[in-house]
C-alpha positions in Angstrom: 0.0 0.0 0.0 1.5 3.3 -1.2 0.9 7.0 0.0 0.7 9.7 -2.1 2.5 13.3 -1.8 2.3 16.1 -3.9 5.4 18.0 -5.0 6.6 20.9 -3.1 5.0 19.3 0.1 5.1 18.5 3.4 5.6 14.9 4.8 5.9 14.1 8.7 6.8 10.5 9.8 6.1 8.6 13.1 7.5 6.1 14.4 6.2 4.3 16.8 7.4 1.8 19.5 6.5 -0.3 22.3 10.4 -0.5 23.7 11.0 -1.0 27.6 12.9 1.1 28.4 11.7 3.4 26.1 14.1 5.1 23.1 15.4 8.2 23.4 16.7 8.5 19.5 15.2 7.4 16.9 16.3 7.6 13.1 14.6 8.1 9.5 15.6 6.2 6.5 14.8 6.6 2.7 15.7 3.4 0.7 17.7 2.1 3.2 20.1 5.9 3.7 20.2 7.9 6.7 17.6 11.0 6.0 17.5 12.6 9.4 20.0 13.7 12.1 22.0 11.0 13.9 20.6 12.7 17.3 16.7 12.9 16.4 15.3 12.7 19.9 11.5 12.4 18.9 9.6 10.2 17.0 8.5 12.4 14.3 10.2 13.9 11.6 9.3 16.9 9.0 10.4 16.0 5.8 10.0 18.3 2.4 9.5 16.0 -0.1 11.0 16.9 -4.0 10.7 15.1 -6.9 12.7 12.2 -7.1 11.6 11.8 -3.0 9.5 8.6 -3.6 10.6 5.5 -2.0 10.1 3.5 0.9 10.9 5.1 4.4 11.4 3.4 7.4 13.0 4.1 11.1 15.4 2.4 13.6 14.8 3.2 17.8 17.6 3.3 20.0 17.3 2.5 24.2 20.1 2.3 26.6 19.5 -1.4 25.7 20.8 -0.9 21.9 19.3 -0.4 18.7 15.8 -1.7 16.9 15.7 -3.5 13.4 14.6 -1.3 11.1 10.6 -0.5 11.6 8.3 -2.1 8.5 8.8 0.7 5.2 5.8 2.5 3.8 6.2 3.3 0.2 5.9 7.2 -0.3 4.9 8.0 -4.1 6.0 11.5 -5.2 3.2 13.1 -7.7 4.3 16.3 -9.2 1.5 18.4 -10.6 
């Protein structure tokens, strides 16, 4: 299941986790690359999406227990109009 964004436009994106203890970073990936700050301390992230932007997207957690598997991708299509 895809979601669609128009071009110039905003795209936030959650992630969410159930972690005991809970994280305290968590980091964005596009296609599998590093698309947000090494230190994101929240769970969301404010993306600007461009053209060429559509892929799939997914996020890591990190507690002081160590670091999540990468969280299931959602597939971001990028329409320009």
């Amino acid at each position: 299941m895809g979601n669609d964004v128009s071009v110039p436009g905003p795209l936030t994106l959650s992630c969410t986790e159930d972690a005991v203890p809970t994280s305290t970073v968590f980091t964005f990936y596009k296609d599998d690359k590093l698309i947000s700050p090494v230190d994101h301390s929240t769970n969301q992230f404010q993306y600007t999406v461009a053209k060429g932007d559509s892929g799939s997207y997914s996020c890591k957690t990190t507690n002081t227990e160590g670091i999540s598997d990468a969280s299931d991708a959602i597939v971001i299509t990028v329409e320009c109009k």
